[in-house]
C-alpha positions as MATLAB code, in Angstrom:
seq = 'XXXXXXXXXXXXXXXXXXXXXXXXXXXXXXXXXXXXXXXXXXXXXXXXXXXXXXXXXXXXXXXXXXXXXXXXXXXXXXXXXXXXXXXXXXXXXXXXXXXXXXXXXXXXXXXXXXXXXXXXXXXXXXXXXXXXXXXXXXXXXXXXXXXXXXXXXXXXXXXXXXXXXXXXXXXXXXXXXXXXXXXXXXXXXXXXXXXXXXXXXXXXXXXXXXXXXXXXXXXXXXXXXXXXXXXXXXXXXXXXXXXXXXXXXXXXXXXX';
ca = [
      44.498   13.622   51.683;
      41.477   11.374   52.305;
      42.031   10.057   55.680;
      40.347    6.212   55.126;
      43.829    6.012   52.904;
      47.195    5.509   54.746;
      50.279    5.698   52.812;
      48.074    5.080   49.207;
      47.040    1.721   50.992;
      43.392    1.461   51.704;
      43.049    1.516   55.854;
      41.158   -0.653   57.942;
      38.396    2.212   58.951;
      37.074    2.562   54.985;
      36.178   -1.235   55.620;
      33.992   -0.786   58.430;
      33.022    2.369   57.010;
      31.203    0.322   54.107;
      30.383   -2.745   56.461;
      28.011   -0.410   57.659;
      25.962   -0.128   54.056;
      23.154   -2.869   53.290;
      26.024   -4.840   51.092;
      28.381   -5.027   54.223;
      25.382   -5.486   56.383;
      24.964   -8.379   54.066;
      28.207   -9.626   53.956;
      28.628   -9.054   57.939;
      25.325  -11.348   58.430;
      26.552  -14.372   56.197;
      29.640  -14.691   57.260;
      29.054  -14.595   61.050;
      26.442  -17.730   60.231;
      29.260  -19.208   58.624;
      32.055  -18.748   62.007;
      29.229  -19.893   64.169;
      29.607  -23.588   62.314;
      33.251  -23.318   63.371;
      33.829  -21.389   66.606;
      31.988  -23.775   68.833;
      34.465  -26.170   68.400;
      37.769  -24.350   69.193;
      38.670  -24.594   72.411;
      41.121  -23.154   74.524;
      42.057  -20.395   76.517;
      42.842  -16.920   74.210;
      41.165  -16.350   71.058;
      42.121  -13.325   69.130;
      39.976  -11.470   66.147;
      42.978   -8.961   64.125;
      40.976   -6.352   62.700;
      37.565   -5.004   63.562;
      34.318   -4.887   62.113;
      31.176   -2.695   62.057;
      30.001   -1.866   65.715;
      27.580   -3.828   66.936;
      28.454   -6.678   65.340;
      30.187   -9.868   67.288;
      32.031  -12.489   65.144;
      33.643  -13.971   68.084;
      29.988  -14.820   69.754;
      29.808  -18.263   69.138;
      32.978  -19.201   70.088;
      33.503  -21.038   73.854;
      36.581  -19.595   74.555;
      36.174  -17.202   77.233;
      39.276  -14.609   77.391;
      38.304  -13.142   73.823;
      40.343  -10.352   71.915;
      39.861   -8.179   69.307;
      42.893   -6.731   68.181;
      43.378   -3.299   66.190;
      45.423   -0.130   65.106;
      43.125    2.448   66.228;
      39.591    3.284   67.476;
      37.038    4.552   64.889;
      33.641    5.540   65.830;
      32.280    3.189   62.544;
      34.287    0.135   64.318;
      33.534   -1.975   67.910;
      35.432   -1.411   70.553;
      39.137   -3.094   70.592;
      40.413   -4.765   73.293;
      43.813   -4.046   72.468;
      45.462   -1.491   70.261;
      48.419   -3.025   67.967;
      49.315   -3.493   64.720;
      48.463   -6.793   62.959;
      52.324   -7.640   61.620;
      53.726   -6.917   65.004;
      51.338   -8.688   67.076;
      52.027   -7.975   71.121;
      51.771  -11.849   72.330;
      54.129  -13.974   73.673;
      55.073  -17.041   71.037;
      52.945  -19.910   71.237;
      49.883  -18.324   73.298;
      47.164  -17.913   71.577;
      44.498  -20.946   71.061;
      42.511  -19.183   68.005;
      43.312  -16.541   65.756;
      40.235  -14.980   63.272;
      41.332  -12.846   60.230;
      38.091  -11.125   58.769;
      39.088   -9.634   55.579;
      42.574   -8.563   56.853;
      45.232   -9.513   54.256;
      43.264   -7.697   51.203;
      43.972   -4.262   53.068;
      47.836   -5.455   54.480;
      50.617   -4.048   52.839;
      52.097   -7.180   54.021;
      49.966   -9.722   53.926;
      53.140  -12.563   54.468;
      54.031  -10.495   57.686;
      50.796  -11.020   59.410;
      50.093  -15.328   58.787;
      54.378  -15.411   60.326;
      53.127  -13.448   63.283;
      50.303  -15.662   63.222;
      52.205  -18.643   62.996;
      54.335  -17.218   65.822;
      51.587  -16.659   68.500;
      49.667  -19.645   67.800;
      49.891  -22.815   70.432;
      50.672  -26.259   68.531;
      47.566  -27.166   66.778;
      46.135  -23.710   67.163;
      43.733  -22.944   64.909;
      43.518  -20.014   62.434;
      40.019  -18.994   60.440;
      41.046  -16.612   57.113;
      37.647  -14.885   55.799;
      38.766  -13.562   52.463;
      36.925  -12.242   48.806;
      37.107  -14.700   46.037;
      38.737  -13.513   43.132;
      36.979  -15.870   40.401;
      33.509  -14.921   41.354;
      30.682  -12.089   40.854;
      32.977  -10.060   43.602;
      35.840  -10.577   42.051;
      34.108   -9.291   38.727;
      33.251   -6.488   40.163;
      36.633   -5.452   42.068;
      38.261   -5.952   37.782;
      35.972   -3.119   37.295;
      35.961   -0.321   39.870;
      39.769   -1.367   41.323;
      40.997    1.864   40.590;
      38.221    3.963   41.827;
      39.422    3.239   44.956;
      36.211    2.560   46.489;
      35.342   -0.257   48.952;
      35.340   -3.210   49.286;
      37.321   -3.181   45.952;
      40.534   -1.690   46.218;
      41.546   -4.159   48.324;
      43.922   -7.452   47.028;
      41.482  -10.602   46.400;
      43.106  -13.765   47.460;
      42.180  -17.274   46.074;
      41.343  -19.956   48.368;
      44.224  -21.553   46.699;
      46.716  -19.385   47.311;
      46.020  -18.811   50.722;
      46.340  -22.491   51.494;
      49.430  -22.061   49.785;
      50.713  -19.688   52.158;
      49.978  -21.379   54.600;
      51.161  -24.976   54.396;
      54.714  -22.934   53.522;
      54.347  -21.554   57.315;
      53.612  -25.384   58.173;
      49.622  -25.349   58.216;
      47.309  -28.065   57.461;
      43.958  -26.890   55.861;
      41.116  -29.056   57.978;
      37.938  -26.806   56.548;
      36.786  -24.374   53.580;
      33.356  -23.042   53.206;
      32.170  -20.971   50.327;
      29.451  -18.831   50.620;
      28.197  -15.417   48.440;
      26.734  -16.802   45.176;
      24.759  -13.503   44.371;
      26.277  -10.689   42.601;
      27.626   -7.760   45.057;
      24.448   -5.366   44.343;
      22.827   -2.979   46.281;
      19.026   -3.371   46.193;
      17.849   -5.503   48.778;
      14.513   -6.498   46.803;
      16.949   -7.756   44.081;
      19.042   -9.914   46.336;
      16.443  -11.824   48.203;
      15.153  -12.876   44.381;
      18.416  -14.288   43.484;
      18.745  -16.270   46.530;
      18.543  -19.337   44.537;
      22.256  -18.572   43.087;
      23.008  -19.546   46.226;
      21.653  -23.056   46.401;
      22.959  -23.957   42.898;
      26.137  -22.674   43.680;
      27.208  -24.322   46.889;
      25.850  -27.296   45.266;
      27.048  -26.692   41.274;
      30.040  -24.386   41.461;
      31.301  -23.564   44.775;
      34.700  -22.750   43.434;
      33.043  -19.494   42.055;
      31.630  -18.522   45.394;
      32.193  -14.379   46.364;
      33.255  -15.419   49.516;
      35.123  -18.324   51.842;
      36.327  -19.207   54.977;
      39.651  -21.103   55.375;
      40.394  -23.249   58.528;
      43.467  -24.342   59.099;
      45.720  -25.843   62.349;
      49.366  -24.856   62.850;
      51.534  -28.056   62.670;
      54.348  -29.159   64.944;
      57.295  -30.972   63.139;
      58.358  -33.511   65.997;
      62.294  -34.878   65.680;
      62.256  -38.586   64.872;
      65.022  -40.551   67.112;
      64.896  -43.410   64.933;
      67.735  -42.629   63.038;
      69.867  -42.453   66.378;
      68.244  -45.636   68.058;
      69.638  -47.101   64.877;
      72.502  -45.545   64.862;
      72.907  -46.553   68.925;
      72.034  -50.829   68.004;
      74.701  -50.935   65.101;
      76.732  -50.174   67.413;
      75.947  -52.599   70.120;
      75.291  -55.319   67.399;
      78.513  -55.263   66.233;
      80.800  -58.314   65.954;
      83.561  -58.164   68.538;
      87.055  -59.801   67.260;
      88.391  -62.495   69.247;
      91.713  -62.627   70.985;
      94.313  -64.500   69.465;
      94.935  -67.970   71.162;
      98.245  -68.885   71.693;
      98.682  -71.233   69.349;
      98.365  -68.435   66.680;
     100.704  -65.993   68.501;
     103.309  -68.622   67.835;
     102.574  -69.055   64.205;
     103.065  -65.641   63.658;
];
């Protein structure tokens, strides 16, 4: 049994196994640009990264936040150094603790993909924020996963998620979307010489088509529902406005 597969489900260590070949490298470099127009303005005390990348590499290096953790299932020699070894749908924090939470390219390899944004949801603070780096269906990558999906190979066994439906998921677990960035215009190929000449897909398509983009990068905060007390002020001066009845006199006693 190949051991980058768990169960049939693609594992975490294939990833950063190809993260570590010029189109990861690529990938790796791009979107790390792209978290350091976002990171510097979390703040906060805890910020958490589920899942590792290639080693060397620092997504979280941007970011303020001093106590930073990166979160994962094992230790691979491809991968950097976890601070913490856990599972990503069982996460080992205390509810409402954790300022920031990055997820780079976790929920196409979860069997469970609703599992981890609840425990997310769970360990956030109030108006924590949560970054989602995800593969594009409707794009060159997502071309490219329609074709070799079932040779199993990386990065395209895994489960591409639209933008869309992410934001979906994640106003149902009471999130408001504040950013998304697209980014990866170029087809997913492997020559280097060929990708710096179509560099110019990517300035017509952030500007022409950025719904097509390979890649994006969600932002969104976790939203408190407050109780409103109008309804029981309102409830509290109908009761105090309300018309007293008068005694009877005595003159009316007698009537009756």
């Amino acid at each position: 049994m190949n051991t980058l597969y768990k169960w049939g489900y693609p594992s975490r260590q294939a990833f950063c196994v190809w993260l570590g070949e010029s189109l990861g490298r690529h990938l790796l470099k791009i979107e790390q640009a792209e978290l350091e127009k976002v990171l510097p303005d979390l703040f906060g005390y805890h910020l958490v990264q589920l899942g590792s990348v290639r080693r060397g590499m620092d997504l979280l290096s941007s970011s303020c936040i001093w106590h930073r953790v990166v979160l994962e299932a094992e230790i691979w020699p491809e991968a950097q150094a976890p601070s913490l070894l856990s599972h990503v749908d069982a996460l080992p924090f205390a509810s409402a603790t954790v300022d920031g939470i990055i997820l780079p390219h976790v929920l196409e390899y979860e069997e469970n993909p609703h599992q981890v944004l609840r425990e997310v949801q769970r360990v956030l603070v109030p108006y924590g924020t949560l970054a989602i780096l995800g593969f594009n269906p409707w794009s060159f990558w997502g071309f490219w996963r329609f074709i070799l999906y079932r040779r199993g190979s990386m990065p395209w066994c895994g489960r591409f998620y639209s933008p869309t439906r992410i934001q979906d998921w994640l106003a149902l677990l009471g999130f408001k979307t504040v950013e998304l960035r697209y980014f990866l215009f170029r087809p997913p190929l492997r020559q280097p010489r060929l990708m710096r000449r179509l560099r110019f897909l990517e300035l017509i398509g952030r500007r022409w088509c950025p719904f097509f983009a390979g890649g994006y990068l969600v932002v969104a905060k976790k939203q408190v529902v407050r109780l409103n007390p109008i309804d029981s002020l309102w409830c509290e001066k109908e009761s105090l406005d309300m018309p007293v009845l008068a005694e009877p006199t005595t003159r009316e006693r007698c009537r009756d």
